[in-house]
Structure formats: C-alpha cells, structure tokens
C-alpha positions in Angstrom: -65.0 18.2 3.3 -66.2 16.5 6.8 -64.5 15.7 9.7 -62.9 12.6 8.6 -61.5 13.7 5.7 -59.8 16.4 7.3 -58.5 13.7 9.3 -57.2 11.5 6.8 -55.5 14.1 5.3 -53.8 15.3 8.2 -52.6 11.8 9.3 -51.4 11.3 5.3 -49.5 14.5 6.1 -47.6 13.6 9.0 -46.4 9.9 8.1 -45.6 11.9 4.9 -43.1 14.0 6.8 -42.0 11.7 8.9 -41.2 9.3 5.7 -39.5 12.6 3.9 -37.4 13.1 7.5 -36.8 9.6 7.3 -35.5 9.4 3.5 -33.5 12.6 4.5 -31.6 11.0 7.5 -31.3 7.8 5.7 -29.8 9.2 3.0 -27.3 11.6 5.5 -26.2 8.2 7.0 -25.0 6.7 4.3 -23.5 9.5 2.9 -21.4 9.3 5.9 -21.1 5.6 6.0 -19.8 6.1 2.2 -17.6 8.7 3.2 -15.9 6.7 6.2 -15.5 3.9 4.1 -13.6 5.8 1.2 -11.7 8.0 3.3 -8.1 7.6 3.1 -5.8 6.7 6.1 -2.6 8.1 7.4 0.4 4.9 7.3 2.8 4.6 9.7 6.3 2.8 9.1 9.2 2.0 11.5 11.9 1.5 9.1 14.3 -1.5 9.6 17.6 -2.3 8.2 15.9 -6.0 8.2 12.0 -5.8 8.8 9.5 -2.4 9.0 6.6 -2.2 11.2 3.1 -1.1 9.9 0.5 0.9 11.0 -2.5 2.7 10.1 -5.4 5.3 11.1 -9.2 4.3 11.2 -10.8 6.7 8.2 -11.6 9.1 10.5 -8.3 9.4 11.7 -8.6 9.2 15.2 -7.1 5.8 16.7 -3.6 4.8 15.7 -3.8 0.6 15.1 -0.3 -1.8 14.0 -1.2 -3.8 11.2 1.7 -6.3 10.7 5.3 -6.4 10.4 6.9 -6.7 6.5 10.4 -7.9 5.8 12.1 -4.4 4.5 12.9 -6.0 1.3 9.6 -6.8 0.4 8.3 -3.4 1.9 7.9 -1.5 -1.2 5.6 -4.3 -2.9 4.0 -4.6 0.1 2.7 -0.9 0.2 1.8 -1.3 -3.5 -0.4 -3.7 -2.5 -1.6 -2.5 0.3 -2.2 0.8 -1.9 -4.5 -0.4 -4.2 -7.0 -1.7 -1.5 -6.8 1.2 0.7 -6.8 4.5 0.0 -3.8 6.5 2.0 -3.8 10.3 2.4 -0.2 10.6 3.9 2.8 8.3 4.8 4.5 8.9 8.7 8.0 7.5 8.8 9.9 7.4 11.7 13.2 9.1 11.6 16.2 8.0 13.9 18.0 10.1 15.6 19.8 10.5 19.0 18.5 12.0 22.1 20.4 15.1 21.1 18.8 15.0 17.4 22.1 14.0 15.6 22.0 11.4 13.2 21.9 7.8 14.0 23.9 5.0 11.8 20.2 3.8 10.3 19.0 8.0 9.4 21.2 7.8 6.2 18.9 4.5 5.2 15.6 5.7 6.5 16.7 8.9 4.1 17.0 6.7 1.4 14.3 5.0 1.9 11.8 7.9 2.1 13.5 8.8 -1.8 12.5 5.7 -2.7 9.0 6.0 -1.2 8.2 9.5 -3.0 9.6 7.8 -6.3 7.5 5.1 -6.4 3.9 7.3 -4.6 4.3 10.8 -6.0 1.2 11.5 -4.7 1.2 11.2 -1.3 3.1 13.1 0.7 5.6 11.9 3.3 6.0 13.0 7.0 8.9 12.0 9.2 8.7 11.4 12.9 10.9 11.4 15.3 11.5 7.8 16.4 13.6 8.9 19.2 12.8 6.2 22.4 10.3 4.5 20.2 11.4 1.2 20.5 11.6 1.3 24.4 8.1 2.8 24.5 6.7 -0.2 23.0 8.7 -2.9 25.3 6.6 -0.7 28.0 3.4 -0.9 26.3 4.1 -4.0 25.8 5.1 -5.0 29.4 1.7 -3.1 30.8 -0.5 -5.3 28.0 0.8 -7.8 30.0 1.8 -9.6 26.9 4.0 -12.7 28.1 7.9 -12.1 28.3 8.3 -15.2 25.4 6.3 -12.7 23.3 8.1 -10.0 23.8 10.6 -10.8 22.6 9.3 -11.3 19.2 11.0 -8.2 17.6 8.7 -8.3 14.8 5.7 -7.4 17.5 7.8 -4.3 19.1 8.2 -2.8 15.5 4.5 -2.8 15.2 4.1 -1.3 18.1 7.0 1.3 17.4 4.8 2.2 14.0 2.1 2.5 15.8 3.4 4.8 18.3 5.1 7.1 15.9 1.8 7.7 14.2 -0.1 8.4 17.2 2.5 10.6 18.3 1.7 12.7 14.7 -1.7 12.5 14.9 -1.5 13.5 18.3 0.0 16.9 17.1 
C-alpha cells in the first residue's frame, strides 16, 4: 500500500467517525425533541363558583404559564378537550381556605369539584393547593406588569393569573 492510500484510508476513517458521531448526536436530539414534545404537563385550576382559571407547565416542567379562563360550567368539557390534545401528568387545584386554614364558603364546592374531577380522569392524580392570598397576588403581578387599571379589572385575567400562581407555588416545592 503507498503513501496515498494510506491516506485515503485514513481520511475515509475520520469523516466516517465524525458521520457515526453525527448520526449518534442526531439521533440523541431528537430523541429528546420527541420526548419534550410527548411529555405530559402539570394543570393548574383556580376554581370559580362562576368561571376557573387555567394554567399549565412547559413539558419539562419548569415555567408555570395561564392559558385562558373557562366558564365553570363548561369546565369539565373543557378539560376533556384539552385532554385529548395534551397529555397531563397531574391536576393542581387551588383550595380556599382562610388565613388560619379553616374552611372558606367556596372549599365545600372546590371539594366537590375535585370528586367530580377524579370521576371523570381516574388516571391522573389530583393535588390541592392552597389558594390562600392568591387572588391578591395576581392584582400585584398584575399591577408590576404594568397592565392598565381598565384591564385589571377584567376578573377573568386575575383568575389566570391566580392558576398560574398556584401551580408555580407547587412546582416550586
């Protein structure tokens, strides 16, 4: 074999590994992109006598985002819904209570509600949250966003924000 072959055959070698490493890293990225994608999210909801604010996790499970604001009577085909496009690992309901943890005049609903809940999804489990100061944490986030007073007013907006403050406080745990 002379000099140039040896050559060739040690150039073939290296863009042969370096196409193998490449394969292997492509193939590792979308493994995780498939993952990310399929992963199942964490739901939060800020049960209302008349409307319930939504939110969800990122796949990963790291950033707490509202999704929208559903009229409570249409909450339960909402989720049913919103099941079947999304996978969800875990339900996070706020629970109301007062600042000394006895029961508010909405806990015996949001009980009721959370029957209801692991009736109708018997397969994902349900986690309560305290809800406690909730609502007035959002009017603050709210206020700092510097989201307009007329807006702020929009109830339907502070629930979202309430959801999505009772699931960062339980992913924060």
């Amino acid at each position: 074999m002379g000099l140039t072959s040896k050559l060739q055959v040690q150039n073939k070698l290296k863009v042969g590994n370096v196409v193998h490493f490449g394969n292997f890293f492509f193939h590792i990225f979308i493994s995780f992109i498939f993952a990310v994608l399929y992963m199942a999210r964490y739901l939060a909801i800020d049960y209302g006598k008349k409307r319930s604010g939504i939110a969800v996790s990122d796949p990963l499970k790291i950033i707490a985002t509202g999704l929208c604001t559903v009229d409570t009577a249409a909450l339960m085909d909402f989720l049913k819904r919103y099941i079947q496009q999304e996978a969800v690992e875990l339900f996070v309901v706020g629970m109301p209570t007062q600042w000394d943890d006895s029961d508010t005049h909405a806990t015996p609903l949001v009980r009721a509600f959370i029957l209801d809940l692991q009736r109708n999804f018997p397969d994902i489990p349900v986690k309560t949250v305290d809800e406690w100061g909730t609502s007035r944490d959002a009017l603050r986030t709210l206020v700092q966003s510097g989201v307009p007073k007329m807006k702020r007013r929009n109830k339907a907006l502070l629930d979202e924000v309430s959801a999505t403050i009772i699931l960062h406080e339980y992913m924060s745990r």
